[in-house]
C-alpha positions in Angstrom: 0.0 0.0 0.0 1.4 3.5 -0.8 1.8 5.6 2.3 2.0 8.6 0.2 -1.5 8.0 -1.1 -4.0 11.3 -1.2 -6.3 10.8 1.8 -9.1 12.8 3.4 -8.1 15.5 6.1 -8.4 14.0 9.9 -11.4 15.9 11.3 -13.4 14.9 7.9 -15.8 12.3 8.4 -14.6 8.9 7.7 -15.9 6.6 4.9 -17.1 3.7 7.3 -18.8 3.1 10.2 -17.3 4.1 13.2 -14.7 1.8 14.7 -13.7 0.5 18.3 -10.3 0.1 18.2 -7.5 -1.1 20.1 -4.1 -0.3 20.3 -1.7 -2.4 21.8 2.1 -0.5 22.6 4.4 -1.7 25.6 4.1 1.9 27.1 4.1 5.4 26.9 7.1 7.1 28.5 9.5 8.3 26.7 8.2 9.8 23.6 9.8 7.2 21.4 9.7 6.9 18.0 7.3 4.3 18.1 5.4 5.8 21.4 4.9 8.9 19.1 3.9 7.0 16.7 0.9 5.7 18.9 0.0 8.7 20.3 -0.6 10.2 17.0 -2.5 7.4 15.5 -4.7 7.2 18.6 -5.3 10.9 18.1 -5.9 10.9 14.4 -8.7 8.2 14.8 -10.4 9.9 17.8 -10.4 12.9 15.0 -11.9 10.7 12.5 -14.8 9.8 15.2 -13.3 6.5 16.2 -13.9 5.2 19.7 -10.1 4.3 20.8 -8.3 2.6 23.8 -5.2 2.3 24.8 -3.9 -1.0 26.6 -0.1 -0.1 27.7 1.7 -1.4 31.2 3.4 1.9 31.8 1.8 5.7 31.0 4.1 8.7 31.6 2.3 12.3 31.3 1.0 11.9 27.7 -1.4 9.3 29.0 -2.9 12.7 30.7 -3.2 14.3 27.0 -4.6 11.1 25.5 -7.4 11.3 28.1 -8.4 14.9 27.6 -8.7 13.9 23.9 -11.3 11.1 25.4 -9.0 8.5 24.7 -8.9 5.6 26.9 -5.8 4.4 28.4 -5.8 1.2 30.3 -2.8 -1.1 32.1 -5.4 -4.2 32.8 -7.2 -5.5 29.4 -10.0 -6.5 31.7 -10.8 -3.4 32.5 -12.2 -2.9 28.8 -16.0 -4.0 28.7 -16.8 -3.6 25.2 -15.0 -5.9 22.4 -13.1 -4.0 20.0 -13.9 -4.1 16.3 -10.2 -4.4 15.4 -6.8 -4.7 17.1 -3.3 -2.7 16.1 -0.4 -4.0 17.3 3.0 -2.0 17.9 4.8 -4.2 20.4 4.7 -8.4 20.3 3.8 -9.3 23.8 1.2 -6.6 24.1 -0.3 -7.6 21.1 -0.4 -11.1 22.3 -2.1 -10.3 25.5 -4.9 -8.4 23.5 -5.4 -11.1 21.1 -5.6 -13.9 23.6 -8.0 -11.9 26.1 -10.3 -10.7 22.7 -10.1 -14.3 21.1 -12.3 -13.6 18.1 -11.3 -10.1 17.2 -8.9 -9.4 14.1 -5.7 -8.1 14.3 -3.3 -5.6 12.4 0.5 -5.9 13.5 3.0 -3.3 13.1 6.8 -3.9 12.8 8.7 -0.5 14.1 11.9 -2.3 14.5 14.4 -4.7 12.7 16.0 -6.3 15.3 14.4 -5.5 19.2 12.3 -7.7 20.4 9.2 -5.9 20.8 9.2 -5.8 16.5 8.5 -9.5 16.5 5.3 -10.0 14.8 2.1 -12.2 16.5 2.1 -15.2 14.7 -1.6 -16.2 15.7 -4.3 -16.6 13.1 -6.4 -13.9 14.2 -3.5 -11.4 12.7 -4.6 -10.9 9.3 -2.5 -8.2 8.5 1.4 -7.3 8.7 2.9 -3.6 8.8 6.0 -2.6 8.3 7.3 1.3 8.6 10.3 0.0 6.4 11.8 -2.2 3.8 14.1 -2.7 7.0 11.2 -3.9 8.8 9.7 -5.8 6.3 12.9 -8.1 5.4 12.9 -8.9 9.0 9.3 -10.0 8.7 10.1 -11.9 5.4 13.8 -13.6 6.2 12.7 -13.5 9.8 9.4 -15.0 10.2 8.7 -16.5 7.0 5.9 -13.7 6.2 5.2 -13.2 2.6 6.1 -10.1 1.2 2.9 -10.0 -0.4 1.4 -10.3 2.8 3.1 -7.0 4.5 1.9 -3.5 3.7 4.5 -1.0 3.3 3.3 1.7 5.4 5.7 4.6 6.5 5.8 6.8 9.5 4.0 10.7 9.2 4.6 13.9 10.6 1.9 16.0 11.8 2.8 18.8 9.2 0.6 21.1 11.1 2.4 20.8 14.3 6.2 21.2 12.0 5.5 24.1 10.4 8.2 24.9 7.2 11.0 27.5 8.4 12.3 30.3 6.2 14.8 29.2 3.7 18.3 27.8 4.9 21.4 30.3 4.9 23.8 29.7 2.2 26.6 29.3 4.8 25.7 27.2 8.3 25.7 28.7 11.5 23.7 26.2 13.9 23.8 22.5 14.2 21.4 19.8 16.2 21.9 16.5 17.2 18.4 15.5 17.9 17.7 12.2 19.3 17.1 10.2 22.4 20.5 8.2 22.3 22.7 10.9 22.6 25.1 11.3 25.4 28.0 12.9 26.5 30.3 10.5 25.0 33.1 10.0 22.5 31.0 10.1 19.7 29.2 13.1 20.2 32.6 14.7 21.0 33.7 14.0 17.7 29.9 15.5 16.2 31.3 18.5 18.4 34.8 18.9 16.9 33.6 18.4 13.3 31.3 21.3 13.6 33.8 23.7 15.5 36.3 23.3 12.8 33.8 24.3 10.5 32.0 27.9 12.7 29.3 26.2 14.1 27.6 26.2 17.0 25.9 22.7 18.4 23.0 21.9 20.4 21.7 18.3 21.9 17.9 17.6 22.4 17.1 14.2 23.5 16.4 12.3 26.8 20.0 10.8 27.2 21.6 14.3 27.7 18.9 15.5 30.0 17.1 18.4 27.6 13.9 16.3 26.9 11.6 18.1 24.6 8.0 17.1 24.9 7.4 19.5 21.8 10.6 20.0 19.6 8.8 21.3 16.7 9.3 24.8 18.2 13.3 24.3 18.9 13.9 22.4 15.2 13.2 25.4 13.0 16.4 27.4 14.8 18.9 25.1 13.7 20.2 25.1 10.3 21.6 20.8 10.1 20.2 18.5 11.9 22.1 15.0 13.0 19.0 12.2 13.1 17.4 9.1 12.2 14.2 7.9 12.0 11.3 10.0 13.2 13.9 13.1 14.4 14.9 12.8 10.7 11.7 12.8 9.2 10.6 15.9 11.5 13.8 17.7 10.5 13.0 17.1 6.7 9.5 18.6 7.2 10.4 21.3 8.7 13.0 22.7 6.6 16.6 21.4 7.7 19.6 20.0 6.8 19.6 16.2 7.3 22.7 13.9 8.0 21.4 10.2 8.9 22.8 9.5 11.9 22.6 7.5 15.3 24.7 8.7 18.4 24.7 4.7 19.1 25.1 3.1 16.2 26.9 5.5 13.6 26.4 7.6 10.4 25.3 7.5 6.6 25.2 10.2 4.6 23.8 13.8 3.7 19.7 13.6 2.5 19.7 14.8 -0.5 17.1 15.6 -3.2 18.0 12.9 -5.4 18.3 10.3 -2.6 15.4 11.8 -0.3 13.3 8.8 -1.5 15.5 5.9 -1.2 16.6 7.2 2.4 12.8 7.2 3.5 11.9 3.9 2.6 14.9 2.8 4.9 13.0 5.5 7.5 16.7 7.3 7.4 17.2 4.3 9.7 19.4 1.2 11.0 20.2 0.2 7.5 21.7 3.6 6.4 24.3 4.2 9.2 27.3 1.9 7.6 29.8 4.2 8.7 31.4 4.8 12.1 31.0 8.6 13.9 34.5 10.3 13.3 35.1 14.0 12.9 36.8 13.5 9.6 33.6 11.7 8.2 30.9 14.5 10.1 33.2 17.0 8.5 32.7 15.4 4.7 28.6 15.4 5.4 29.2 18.7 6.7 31.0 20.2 3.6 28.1 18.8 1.5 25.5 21.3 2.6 23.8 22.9 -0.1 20.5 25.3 1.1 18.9 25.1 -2.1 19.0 21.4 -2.5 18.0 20.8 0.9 15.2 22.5 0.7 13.9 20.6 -2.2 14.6 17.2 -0.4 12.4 19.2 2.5 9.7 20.1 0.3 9.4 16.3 -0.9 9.3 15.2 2.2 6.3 17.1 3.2 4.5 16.2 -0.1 5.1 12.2 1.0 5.5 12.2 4.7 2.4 13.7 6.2 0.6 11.9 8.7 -2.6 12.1 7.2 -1.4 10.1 4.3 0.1 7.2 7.1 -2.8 7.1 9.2 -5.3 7.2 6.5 -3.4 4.1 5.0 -3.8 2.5 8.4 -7.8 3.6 9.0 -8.2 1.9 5.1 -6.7 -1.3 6.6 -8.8 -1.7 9.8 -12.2 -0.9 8.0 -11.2 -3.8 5.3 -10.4 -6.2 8.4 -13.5 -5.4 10.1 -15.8 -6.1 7.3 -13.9 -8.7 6.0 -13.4 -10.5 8.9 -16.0 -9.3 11.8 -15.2 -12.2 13.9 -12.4 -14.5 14.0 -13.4 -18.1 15.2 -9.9 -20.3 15.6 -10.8 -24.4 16.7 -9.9 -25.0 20.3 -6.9 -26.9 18.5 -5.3 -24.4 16.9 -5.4 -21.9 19.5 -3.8 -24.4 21.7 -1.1 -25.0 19.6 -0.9 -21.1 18.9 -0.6 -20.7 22.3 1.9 -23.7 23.1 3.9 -22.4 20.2 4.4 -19.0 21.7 4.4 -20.2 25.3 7.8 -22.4 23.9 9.3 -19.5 22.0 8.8 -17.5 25.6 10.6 -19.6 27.8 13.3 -20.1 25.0 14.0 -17.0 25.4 14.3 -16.7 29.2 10.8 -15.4 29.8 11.4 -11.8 28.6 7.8 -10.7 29.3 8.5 -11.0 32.8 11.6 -9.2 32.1 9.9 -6.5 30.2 6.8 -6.3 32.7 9.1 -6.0 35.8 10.8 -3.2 33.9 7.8 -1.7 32.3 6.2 -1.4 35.9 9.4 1.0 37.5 8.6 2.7 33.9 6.4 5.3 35.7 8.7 6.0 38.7 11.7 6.0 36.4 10.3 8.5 33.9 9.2 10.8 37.0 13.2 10.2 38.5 14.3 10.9 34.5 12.0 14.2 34.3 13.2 15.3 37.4 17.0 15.0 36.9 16.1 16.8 33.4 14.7 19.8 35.5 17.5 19.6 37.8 20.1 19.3 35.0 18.0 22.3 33.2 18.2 24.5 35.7 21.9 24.1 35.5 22.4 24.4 32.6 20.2 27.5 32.3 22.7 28.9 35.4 25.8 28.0 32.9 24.1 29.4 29.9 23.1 32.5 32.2 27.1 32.1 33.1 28.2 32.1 29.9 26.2 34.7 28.5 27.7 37.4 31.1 31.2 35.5 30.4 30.1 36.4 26.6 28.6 40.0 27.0 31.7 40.6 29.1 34.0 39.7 26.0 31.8 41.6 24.3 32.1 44.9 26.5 36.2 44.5 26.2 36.0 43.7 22.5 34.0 46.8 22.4 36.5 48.7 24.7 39.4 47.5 22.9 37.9 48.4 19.7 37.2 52.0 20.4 40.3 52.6 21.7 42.1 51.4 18.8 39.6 53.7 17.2 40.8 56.5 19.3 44.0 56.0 18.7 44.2 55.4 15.2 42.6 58.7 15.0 44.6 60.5 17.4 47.3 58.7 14.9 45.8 60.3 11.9 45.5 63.4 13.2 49.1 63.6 14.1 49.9 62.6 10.9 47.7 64.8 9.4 49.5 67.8 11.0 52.7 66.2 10.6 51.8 66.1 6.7 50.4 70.0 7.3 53.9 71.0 8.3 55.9 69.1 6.1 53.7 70.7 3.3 54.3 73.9 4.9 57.8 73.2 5.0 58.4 71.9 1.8 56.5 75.4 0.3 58.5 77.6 2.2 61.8 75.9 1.1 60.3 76.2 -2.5 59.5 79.9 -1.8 63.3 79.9 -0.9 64.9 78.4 -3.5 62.2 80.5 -5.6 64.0 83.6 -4.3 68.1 82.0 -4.6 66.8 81.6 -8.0 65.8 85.1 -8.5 69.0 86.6 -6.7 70.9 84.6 -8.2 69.7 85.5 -11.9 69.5 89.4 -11.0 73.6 88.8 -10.0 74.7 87.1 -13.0 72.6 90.3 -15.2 74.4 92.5 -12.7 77.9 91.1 -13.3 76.8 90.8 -17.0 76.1 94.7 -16.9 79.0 95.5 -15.0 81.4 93.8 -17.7 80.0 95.8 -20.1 80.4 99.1 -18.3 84.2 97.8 -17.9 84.9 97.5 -21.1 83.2 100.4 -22.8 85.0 102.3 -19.8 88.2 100.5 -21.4 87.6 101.8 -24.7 87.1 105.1 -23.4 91.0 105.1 -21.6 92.3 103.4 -24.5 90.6 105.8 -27.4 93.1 109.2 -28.9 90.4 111.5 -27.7 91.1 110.3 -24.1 94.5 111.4 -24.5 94.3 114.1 -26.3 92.1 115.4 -23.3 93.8 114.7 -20.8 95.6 118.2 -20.0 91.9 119.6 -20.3 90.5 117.4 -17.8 93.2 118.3 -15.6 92.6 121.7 -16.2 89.1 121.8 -15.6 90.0 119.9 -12.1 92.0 122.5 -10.7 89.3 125.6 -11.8 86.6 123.5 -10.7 84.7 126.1 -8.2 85.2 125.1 -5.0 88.3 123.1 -5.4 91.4 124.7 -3.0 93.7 126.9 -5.4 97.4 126.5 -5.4 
């Protein structure tokens, strides 16, 4: 069956009659992938005019949400009166318990995981349908369990598009990176994350319950980040709203980029298990890194909102149980069978150690654990809102120095200019006046060499005078002339 399929919006009435259905899920505590997964399908269907329960053995505080929505949510399948029309399964023994206490009613399984043991399908004949969220999922189901692949609908994860609204378009450089998922810690691998995205300018976040900043909504926090590191349905939330997605698992490694042209192989792998084939080193975040491109990211993000909205998964699921409830209203399986049903489980339990009790002794300390979990989150929080408080003072200090520093340089550098602009003013000054000087040598020195010229002349006309006849011839006259000369003494 196509997931992508066009299918009617939530709140519009269904096609059917109204259903009573049951979904089976190991708990509600952490906000899983799969736990998400429940929570939205319960919703959707209570939308669509459903009547839906809930059997789990643990409920954290979304059981409180499912109830407001008129949801049931119930730990003890007696305490259900009414028989369901139809029963989804999303974790084995769960399922199992449902089937056995409502004998006759038919069954839808769905495999969320490839290798935990809460993906192993019910092998009973009341389930008379198989669901896988990946190809993943469904070659466990086929190589597995010896399922048909005919018999398993391909039926992919959605994203409530209204609740991961699109951001504005990615920068052309990154600033802001996210590694968003559950399995995070502070640990080797997400040091490496860290050093591969320093090197490179930017900043990096965590969100997830192993580093103690839980989000019960992230769709807020997702569209200020321009890469996200996810798999799965952190992935699939990042692609819808807008960012950068590199595949990757804090705890079981990395694959590659999502990119437009391999957007639709990496979904139906549900950017999952199968994907991360390569180990988390700095060197091979860095590559993904330097493969950012805004505008091809956005068109993987825009595919993934045309193919990954929830109404499309759910709708694909709502199709299935109103076949199985008119096809098969009741289930009757021969005393016989169901013996050797049950026997055939009851061997493959015990095989295994008994996990169920396992898994009901921890699903019981679920409850207390997720109210210890929330409160070392809001203890661990609060710290870390006193370092970021701390670091933002450390920061708007640095700030107030750089700013200092700065405008001192700037006063200098002007008081700088200014001498040198004064300095220049003088040596300008300088260089005029020894111009005006030299202007003047110049002009002395030219009004000498006319004088001397002048005076050469005057020489030796004055020498051709001495040296002329008439000169001579004169000369008693002149001497003559000097001694009547009035007023020169007489002899």
């Amino acid at each position: 069956m196509n997931a992508a399929a066009t299918v009617p919006a939530a709140d519009a009435p269904q096609s059917g009659r109204p259903l009573h259905i049951l979904l089976a899920m190991c708990y509600l505590v952490h906000r899983t992938g799969a736990e998400m997964f429940t929570r939205d399908l319960a919703l959707w269907l209570r939308r669509r005019g459903h009547a839906v329960t809930i059997f789990a053995t643990a409920f954290g505080d979304m059981a409180d949400e499912l109830r407001f929505a008129s949801i049931a949510c119930v730990t003890e399948l007696s305490d259900i009166a009414a028989r369901p029309d139809v029963i989804i399964g999303n974790t084995h023994h769960e399922t199992v318990r449902a089937l056995l206490h409502f004998h006759d009613v038919p069954v839808l399984t769905i495999c969320h995981d490839r290798s935990a043991e809460h993906g192993r399908p019910a092998q009973f004949t009341q389930v008379v349908c198989h669901v896988a969220v990946d190809e993943n999922c469904a070659e466990r189901l086929v190589h597995e369990f010896g399922i048909a692949r005919e018999r398993i609908e391909l039926i992919q994860n959605g994203i409530d598009l209204s609740r991961f609204p699109r951001r504005g378009g990615l920068p052309a450089r990154p600033r802001t990176a996210l590694v968003f998922s559950n399995y995070a810690s502070h640990d080797a691998q997400l040091e490496e994350i860290r050093a591969a995205c320093v090197q490179r300018g930017l900043s990096l976040d965590v969100i997830g319950s192993g580093t103690g900043n839980h989000l019960p909504d992230p769709a807020e926090a997702l569209g200020r980040y321009d890469i996200v590191f996810g798999k799965g349905r952190c992935a699939t939330e990042a692609l819808c709203t807008g960012n950068a997605v590199v595949v990757l698992d804090p705890s079981s490694g990395m694959g590659e980029m999502v990119t437009a042209a391999t957007v639709a192989h990496a979904r139906r792998w549900n950017f999952g298990r199968a994907l991360l084939i390569r180990p988390i080193t700095r060197e091979n975040v860095g590559a993904e890194l330097d493969r950012y491109d805004a505008e091809d990211a956005g068109k993987a993000g825009e595919w993934m909102r045309a193919h990954g909205g929830l109404d499309a998964t759910l709708g694909a699921l709502e199709r299935c149980a109103q076949r199985m409830a008119l096809q098969h209203p009741v289930i009757e399986v021969p005393a016989s069978q169901r013996a050797n049903e049950v026997a055939r489980y009851m061997e493959d339990w015990i095989r295994r150690g008994n996990p169920s009790a396992a898994h009901l002794a921890v699903a019981s300390l679920q409850q207390h654990i997720g109210w210890l979990q929330q409160s070392f989150n809001d203890h661990q929080r609060m710290h870390q809102a006193r370092i970021d408080a701390l670091q933002a003072e450390l920061q708007r200090q640095a700030e107030e120095a750089r700013r200092q520093m700065e405008l001192a340089a700037m006063q200098a550098a002007a008081q700088i200019a200014m001498q040198t602009a004064a300095q220049a003013a003088q040596a300008a000054q300088a260089a005029q006046s020894n111009a005006d000087c030299n202007a003047r040598l110049a002009e002395a020195e030219q009004q000498t060499r006319q004088a001397r010229t002048e005076l050469a002349l005057l020489q030796a006309q004055l020498r051709e005078v001495y040296a002329s006849r008439s000169w001579r011839v004169t000369g008693p006259l002149r001497r003559v002339s000097t001694l009547v000369r009035p007023g020169s003494p007489r002899a």
